[in-house]
Structure formats: C-alpha cells, structure tokens
N, C-alpha and C positions, 0 to 999 in steps of 0.2 A: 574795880580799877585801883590797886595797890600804888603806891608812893615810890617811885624810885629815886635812893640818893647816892650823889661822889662825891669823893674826898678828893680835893687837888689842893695839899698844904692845909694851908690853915683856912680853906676857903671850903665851903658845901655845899653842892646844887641841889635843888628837887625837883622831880616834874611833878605837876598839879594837870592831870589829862580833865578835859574837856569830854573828846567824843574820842571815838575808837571805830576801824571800819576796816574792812574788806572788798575790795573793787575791783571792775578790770582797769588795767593800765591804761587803756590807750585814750580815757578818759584824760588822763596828766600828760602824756609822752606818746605820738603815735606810733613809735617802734615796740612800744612795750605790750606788745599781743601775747595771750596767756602761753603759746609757745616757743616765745622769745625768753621771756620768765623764766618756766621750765627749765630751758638749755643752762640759766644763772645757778646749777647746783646749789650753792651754799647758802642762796634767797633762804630758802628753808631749814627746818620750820618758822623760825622770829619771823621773817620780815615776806614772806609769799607763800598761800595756800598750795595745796597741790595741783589743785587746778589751774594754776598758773596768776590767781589776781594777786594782787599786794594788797600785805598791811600795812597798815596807815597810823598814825597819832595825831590829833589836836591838843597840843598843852602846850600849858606855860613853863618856865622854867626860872626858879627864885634862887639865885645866889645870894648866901653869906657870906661874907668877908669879916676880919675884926671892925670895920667903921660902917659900914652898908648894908643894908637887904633890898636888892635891889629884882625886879620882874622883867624876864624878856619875854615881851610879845606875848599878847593878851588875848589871844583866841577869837571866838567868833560872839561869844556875851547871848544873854536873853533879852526876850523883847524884842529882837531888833528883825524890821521887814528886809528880807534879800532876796534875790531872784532864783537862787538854788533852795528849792521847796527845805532838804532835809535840813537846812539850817535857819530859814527863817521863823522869826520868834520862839527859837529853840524857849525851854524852861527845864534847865539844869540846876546840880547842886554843883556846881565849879564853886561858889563864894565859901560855900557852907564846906566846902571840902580843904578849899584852903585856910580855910579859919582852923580847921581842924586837925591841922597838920603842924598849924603854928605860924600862922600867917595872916593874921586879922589885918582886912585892906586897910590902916589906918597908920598899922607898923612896918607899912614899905617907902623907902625914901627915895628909889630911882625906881620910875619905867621907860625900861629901852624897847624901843620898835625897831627890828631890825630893815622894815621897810613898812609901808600901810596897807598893805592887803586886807581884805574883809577878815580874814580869818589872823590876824596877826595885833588887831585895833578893836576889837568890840568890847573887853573887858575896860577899855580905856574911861568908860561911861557905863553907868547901868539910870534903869529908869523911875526915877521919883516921882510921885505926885505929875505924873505926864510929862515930864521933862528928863532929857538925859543931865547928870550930873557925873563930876567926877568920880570915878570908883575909889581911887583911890587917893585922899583928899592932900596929903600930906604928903606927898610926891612930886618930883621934877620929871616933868616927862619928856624925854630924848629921842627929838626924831634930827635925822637928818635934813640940813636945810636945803638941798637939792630936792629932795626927795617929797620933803613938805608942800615947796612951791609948783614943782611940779602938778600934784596930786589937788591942787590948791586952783591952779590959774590953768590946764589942761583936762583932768580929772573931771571936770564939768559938764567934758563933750556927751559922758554917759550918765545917761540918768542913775544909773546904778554906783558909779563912781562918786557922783555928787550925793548922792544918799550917805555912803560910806561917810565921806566925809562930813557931814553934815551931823551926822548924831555919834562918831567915834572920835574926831578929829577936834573939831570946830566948838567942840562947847571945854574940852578942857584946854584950847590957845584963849576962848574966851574968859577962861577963869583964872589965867595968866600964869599956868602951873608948866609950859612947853618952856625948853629951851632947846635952839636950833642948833646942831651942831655939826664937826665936820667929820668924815667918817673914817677920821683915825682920833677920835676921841680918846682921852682919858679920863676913863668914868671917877676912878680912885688908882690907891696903888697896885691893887693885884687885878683889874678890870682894866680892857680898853677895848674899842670898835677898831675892826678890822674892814677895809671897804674889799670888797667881793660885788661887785657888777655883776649887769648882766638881766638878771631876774627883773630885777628895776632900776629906775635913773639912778640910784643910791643908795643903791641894796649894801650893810652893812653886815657882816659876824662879830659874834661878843668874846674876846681870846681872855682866856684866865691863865696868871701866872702868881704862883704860890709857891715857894718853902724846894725852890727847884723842878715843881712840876708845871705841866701845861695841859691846857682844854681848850676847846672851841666850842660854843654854841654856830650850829651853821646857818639860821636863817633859813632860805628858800633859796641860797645856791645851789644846793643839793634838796631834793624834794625824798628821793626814795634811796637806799642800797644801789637798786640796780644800775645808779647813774656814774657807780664808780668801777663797772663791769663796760659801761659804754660810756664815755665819759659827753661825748657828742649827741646823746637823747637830752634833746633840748625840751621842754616844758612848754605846752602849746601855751602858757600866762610868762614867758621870756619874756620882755620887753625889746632886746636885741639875744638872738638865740645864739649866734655864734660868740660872741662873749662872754655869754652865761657858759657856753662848753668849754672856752678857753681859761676862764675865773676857776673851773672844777678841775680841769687838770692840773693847771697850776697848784693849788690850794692840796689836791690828794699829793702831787709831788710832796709841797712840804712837809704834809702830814706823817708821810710812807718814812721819809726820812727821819722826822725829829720824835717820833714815835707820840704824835698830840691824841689827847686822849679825844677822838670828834661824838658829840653828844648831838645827835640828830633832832632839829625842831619837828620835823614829821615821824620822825624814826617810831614802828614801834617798841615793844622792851624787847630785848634790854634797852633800845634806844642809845647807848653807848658804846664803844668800841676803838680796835685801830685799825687805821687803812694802812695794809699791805700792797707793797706792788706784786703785780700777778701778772709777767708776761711785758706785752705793751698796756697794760690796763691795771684796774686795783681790783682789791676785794674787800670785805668789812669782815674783821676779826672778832667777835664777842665774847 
C-alpha cells in the first residue's frame, strides 16, 4: 500500500491507508447494486471492480504547511472491540507506516476529526499498559463542538456508540489535548474547516489554500465516486439524508466550477481528482 502525495503551494498532503477493500455497494447506499455501478462507466478501473463492487480506502491524511503537520481523521486503530467483525481488534502496521513515511506520532501538532465515526476516531488513542492513551501526545485535537456534544450526551443510546466514545474520544478530552471548535475553523493560514452537513450533526471538510491553489479533504460527505454520478445516493450512516444529498450537490457545484483539487477520505488511488459537470450530474476526473 504505497504513499500517495499533493502539492497544493507550499502545503503537502499524504495518505497513510489503514485498510483497502472491495465490496458491494448496497452495504453504504441502497441504490448502489453491482448494476447500477456498472452503468457509472468511468467508476473503472480506480474506484469499481468489474463486477460492479467498489473500491474503498481507510486512511489518514497528514498535511504540511510552513507552521503545521497536522492529521485528518484517524481511521479505525488497533485494539479496539467493534461490532463490525473485520475491524474489530484489527493489528496493523498504520503507526509503523506512518513513522516511516516521516510522521513519528509525537511530531504532529493538530488532529482534525472531520466528524466521530468509528472509522474517523480510533488512531486518536492506541493502548498502553490496558489503557487507551493519547496517540498522539503533543497535539490539539479539533472536533467540532456540535458534533462532540452530541456523540457525548446522545451517542450513549448505543452501546456501540458509547464504546466508540469511551476509548477514542473520552480519554484524549480527559487528557485535556481536545479543543471544541466551530465548523468554519481556522486551523492556520493555509488550512480551515469547511461545514458540509448532513452525514452528521457537524460533519466538517478540511479546504487547503496555498500559493493560489485549492484542495479539499471531503470527510464523509461524499463516501464513494459514485455519489457524484447520483448526487441523491444518500449513505444508509446519513444522519439527515436529504442534506447530506443537498451538502453534495452543493459542494461538486463548487468544485465543477473553481476547478478544487477534491482528495477523497474513502476514495481509493489515486484518491485525488476533479469534479466535472457531466449533464445534470458530475463525474470524478483522475
């Protein structure tokens, strides 16, 4: 699983993948049956087998800037018990891969969550001596404070929710490394959070602007490609689906337009691209 990096200005991203998979859709999006897929031509090869499932990514993504190294969204971590078999107590080399890249947990100074999903919060801790501790010790970590409280004082109704929080969340607010913020943050000067609803109460994207160029990290507004062929395949884990479809239109508009370079959190590689308009709908240009 090779390192992919961008240039946008004087700023650099990496992805650091976790896992890598192949599935059927209708697992994410009920419309996405293997021959709905199919009919998406240009899914393939990158991003949909022939038989119609999608590729998939789990990774982080480490931007530099001249003053930051900062980490969006921290995968799904080892150790940890979840209700989805293939990822519970996973035992990966994610740490050892990102030390190895150039990214020793000690030299990162922001972690942004673009929202708390299990798979978005689990590097945020790994586990010590039976305890989870901070992964990453010298960091400020940026969640949204809608988004926090929520997952905080609701999140509890599911035992699986309150796990989540209990060992990703809750030991680095207790180690007093979280700052709650609002979800048009500015992180520094070439970084800030963009809010994109929807997916969750305070689903954020991370917009990079640098030396005249632009990026976006998307979060889990957009899960797959295929969402910018049907912009209205809402994600059975929407929180409000019709928002999330309306957030995605919106958001490929401006993209189609301003030609932003969209770097996909699930995307597999290239994981990078632009969104064209194609019709009433987009497409993803690699």
């Amino acid at each position: 699983m090779s390192n992919l990096t961008w240039t946008i200005g004087d700023v650099r991203v990496t992805r650091i993948v976790e896992l890598e998979m192949a599935s059927g859709g209708t697992f994410l999006m009920a419309e996405a049956t293997p021959d709905a897929i199919r009919r998406i031509d240009w899914l393939a090869p990158h991003f949909a087998e022939a038989d119609g499932r999608l590729k998939m990514s789990i990774h982080a993504l480490v931007i530099e800037t001249p003053s930051k190294r900062i980490v969006v969204d921290t995968c799904i971590g080892n150790d940890k018990p979840r209700q989805i078999a293939a990822w519970a107590n996973m035992q990966t080399r994610f740490l050892e891969d990102m030390t190895a890249a150039g990214f020793p947990p000690e030299s990162i100074d922001v972690v942004l969550c673009t929202h708390l999903h299990v798979d978005h919060v689990g590097w945020n801790t790994r586990l010590v001596d039976g305890k989870w501790v901070p992964t990453f010790p010298n960091a400020r970590y940026l969640m949204g404070k809608a988004e926090f409280e929520y997952w905080r004082d609701e999140g509890d109704s599911e035992v699986s929710d309150a796990q989540i929080f209990a060992d990703s969340v809750q030991p680095v607010w207790d180690a007093g490394l979280v700052d709650l913020v609002a979800p048009d943050h500015q992180v520094c000067a070439e970084v800030r959070l963009v809010p994109t609803p929807g997916h969750t109460i305070d689903h954020v994207s991370v917009a990079i602007a640098s030396g005249g160029h632009a990026a976006i990290i998307t979060g889990d507004f957009v899960h797959h490609p295929c969402q910018m062929a049907h912009t209205g395949w809402a994600s059975h884990f929407d929180y409000d689906k019709g928002q999330s479809s309306a957030t995605r239109r919106r958001m490929f508009e401006d993209f189609a337009r301003d030609q932003t370079l969209v770097i996909g959190t699930h995307f597999a590689a290239p994981t990078a691209g632009r969104v064209i308009k194609d019709g009433e709908a987009f497409r993803f240009e690699v």
